[in-house]
N, C-alpha and C positions, 0 to 999 in steps of 0.2 A: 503076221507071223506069230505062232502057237510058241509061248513061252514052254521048254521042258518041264514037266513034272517034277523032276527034281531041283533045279535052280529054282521052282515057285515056291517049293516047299522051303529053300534054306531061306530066300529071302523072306516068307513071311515069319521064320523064327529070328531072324532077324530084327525085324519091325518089332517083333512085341517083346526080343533082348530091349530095344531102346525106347517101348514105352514102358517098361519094368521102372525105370528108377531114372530120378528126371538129373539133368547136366549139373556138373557144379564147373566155375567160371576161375582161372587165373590170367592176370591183366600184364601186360607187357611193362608198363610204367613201373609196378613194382620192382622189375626185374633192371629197366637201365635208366627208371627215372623220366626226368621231362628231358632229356635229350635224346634224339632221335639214335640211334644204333648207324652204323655201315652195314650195306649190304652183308660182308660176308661177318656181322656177329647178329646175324638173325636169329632167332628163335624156330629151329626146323622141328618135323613133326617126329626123325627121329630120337634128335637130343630128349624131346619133353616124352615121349613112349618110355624110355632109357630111365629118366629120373622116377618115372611114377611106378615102373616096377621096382622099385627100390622101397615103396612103400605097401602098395598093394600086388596080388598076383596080375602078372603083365595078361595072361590070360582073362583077365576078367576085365579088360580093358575093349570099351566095344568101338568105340570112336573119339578123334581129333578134330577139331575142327577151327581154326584160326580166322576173325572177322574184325577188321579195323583195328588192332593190336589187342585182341581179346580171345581166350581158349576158351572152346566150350569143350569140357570132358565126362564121355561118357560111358560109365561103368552097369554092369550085369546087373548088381545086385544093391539093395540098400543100406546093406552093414558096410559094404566097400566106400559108396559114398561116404557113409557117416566118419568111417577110419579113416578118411581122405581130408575131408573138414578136418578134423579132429585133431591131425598131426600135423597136415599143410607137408612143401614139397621142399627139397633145397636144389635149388639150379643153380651151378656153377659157383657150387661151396657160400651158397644164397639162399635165407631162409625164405619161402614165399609163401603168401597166405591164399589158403583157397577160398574163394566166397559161395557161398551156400544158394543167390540168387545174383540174378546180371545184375555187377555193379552199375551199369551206367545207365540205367534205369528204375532205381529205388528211387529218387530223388524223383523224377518226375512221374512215376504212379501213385504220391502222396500227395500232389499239387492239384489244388482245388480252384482252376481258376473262375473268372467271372464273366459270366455274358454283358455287356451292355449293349442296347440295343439304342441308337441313335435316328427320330424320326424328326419329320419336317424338313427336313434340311433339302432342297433341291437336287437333282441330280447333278447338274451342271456344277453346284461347290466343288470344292476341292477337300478329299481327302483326309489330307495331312494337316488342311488346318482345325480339322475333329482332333485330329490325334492329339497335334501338339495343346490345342486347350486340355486333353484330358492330363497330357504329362505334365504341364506347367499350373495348371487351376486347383490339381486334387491328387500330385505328387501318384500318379495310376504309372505302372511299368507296363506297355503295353508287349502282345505276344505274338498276334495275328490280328488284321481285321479282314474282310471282305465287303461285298454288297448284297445282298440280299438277291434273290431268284424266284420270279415265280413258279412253284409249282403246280403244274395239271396233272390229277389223277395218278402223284405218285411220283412225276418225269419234271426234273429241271428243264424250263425253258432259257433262254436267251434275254426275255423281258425284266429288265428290275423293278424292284417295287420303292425303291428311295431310300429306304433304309441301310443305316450301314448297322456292321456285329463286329464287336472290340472285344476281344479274350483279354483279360486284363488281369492282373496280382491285386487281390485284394487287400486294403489294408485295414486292418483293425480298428476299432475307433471313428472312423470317418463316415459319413452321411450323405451321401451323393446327391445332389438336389433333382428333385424332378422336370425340372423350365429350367435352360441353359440358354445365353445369349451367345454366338458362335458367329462374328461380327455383324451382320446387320441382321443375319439370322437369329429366330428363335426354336429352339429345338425340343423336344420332347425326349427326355431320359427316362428309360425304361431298363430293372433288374431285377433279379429273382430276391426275393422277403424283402422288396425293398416299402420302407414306410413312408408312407403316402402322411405329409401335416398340414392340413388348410387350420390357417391363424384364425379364419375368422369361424370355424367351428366352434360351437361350446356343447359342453356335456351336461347331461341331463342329472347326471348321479354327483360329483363334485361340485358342479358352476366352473369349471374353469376349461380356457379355452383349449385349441389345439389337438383336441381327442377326442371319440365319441364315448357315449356309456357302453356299446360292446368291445371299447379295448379295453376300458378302466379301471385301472387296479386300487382305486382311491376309496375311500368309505365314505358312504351317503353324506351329504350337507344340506340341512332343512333349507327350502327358499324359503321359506316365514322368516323362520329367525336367522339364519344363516349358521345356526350350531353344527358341528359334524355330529354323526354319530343316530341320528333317526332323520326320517323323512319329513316330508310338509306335512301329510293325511295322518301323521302320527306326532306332531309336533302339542306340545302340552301347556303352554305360552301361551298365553293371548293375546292380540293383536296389539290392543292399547298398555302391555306392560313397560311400554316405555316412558310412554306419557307420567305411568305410575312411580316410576323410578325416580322421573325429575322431580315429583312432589314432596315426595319421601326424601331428596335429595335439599329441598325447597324447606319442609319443615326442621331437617338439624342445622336451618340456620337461624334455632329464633335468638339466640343472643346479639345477632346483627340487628333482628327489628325493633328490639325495646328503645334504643335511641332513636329509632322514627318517631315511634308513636310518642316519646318527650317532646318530639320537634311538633307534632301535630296541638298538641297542649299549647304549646307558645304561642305557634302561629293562633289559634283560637283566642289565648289571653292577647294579643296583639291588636288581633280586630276589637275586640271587645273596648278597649279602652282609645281606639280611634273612632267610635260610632259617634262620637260628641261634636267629634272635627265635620264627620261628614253629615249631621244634620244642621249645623251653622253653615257648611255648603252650601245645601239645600235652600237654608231660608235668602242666601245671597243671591240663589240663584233665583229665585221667586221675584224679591224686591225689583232684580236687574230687567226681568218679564214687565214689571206694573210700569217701570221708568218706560221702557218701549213702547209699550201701549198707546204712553199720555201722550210722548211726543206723535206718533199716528195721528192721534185726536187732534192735535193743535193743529199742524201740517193740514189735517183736513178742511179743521177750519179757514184757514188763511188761505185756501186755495177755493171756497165757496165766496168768503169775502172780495174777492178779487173776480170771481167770476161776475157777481152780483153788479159790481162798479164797471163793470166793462158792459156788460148791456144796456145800463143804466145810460152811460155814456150814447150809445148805437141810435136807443131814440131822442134824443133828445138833436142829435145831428138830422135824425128823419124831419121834424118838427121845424 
């Protein structure tokens, strides 16, 4: 059926009456509080028409519109809005404030929350005991999770891929580790700027561990000497300046060595005045040699003599 010509034309001036100038919002709560009203002390669409010509021209009034205890009103023009802000409404000898955008959604189109993405974990786990580590390990308020879906070319399928996605409340301060134990499970933690520290990293510009040189906000430390401030290929040291230090360290201590080299003097007068002892040593030890000797000699003798008398003996029994 062919819309009239004229009913098409009022509703398209219509349409662009209420894209002229965008809704401003008054809340029921204001008006009776956190206690629910009785039916008959509702908020009708003629009492709040009534009160708002009382502010602006009831003519310029283009639509009501009432959703979960919430008015959206909407006016012609953009100076009627602003006058409507501006003064706000009184219902039922009750000043009420008009808000400029939906209250019950300021709040949550400034909430930033955070994906965490949970891998490894088997399908066959359980859920909730992700969650609960995340509530209880890393104090996370959680918002939503799901299971991940394979997509083909665009189109959810039915197949999961193992992971789960936890919308969570970030909190400040805190560092979410990447390897999570999630009981016999080990899991893969994955978020957006989140930083990746392997300990046994070391940087090439500092020496120190836990970061590379393209994160490193530290200033150069020579490996030669370990100074900050220039590099190794620019370092002005020389290798053996330490050796050189302990010498230099070695020479301001010659008041320590003048009593050696007294003791060295002694010990020299020491010897010197026992060389008397140890060359009468000497000659005892010589004499003690000559007495050895003679006894040998005798010995030898007395054992020639005796051999002599024993063959002596041999023939003479031959005989």
């Amino acid at each position: 059926m062919r819309m009239p010509q004229k009913l098409k034309s009022n509703a398209q001036n219509s349409d662009n009456g209420f894209s002229a100038a965008k809704p401003v919002f008054i809340l029921e709560t204001d008006l009776f509080g956190t206690i629910k009203p009785k039916p008959v002390d509702f908020l009708n669409h003629a009492e709040l028409y009534s009160d708002i010509g009382h502010v602006v021209e009831d003519s310029h009034l283009k639509g009501l519109q009432r959703v979960n205890g919430m008015w959206r009103v909407y006016l012609d023009s953009e100076s009627d809005r602003e006058h409507l802000i501006a003064n706000g409404l009184t219902i039922r000898k009750k000043h009420i404030h008009v808000y400029d955008r939906n209250p019950q959604f300021v709040v949550k189109e400034h909430i930033n929350y955070l994906r965490i993405r949970i891998k490894n974990v088997p399908l066959s786990a359980d859920d909730n005991q992700i969650g609960r580590y995340l509530e209880t390990k890393h104090n996370l308020k959680i918002h939503n999770f799901n299971r991940e879906r394979l997509r083909i070319n665009g189109f959810l399928t039915n197949c999961q891929t193992g992971d789960r996605l936890f919308m969570v409340s970030p909190v400040p301060g805190i560092q979410l580790p990447r390897f999570i134990s999630i009981g016999k499970y080990k899991a893969l933690l994955i978020h957006k700027d989140q930083i990746v520290v392997n300990p046994y990293v070391k940087c090439n510009k500092c020496l120190q561990t836990g970061h590379k040189q393209e994160t490193c906000y530290n200033d150069w430390v020579c490996n030669s000497c370990g100074k900050s401030g220039h590099k190794a290929k620019e370092c002005q040291q020389p290798m053996d300046d330490t050796a050189a230090d302990q010498d230099q360290n070695g020479d301001l201590n010659v008041p320590d060595s003048v009593p050696e080299a007294a003791n060295v003097d002694n010990v020299q007068d020491e010897t010197k005045d026992k060389q008397p002892a140890s060359e009468s040593s000497d000659d005892s030890n010589d004499d003690s040699e000559d007495d050895e000797q003679q006894l040998v000699t005798s010995k030898e003798r007395k054992q020639i003599t005796t051999n002599n008398e024993q063959t002596n003996k041999k023939r003479q029994k031959d005989k």
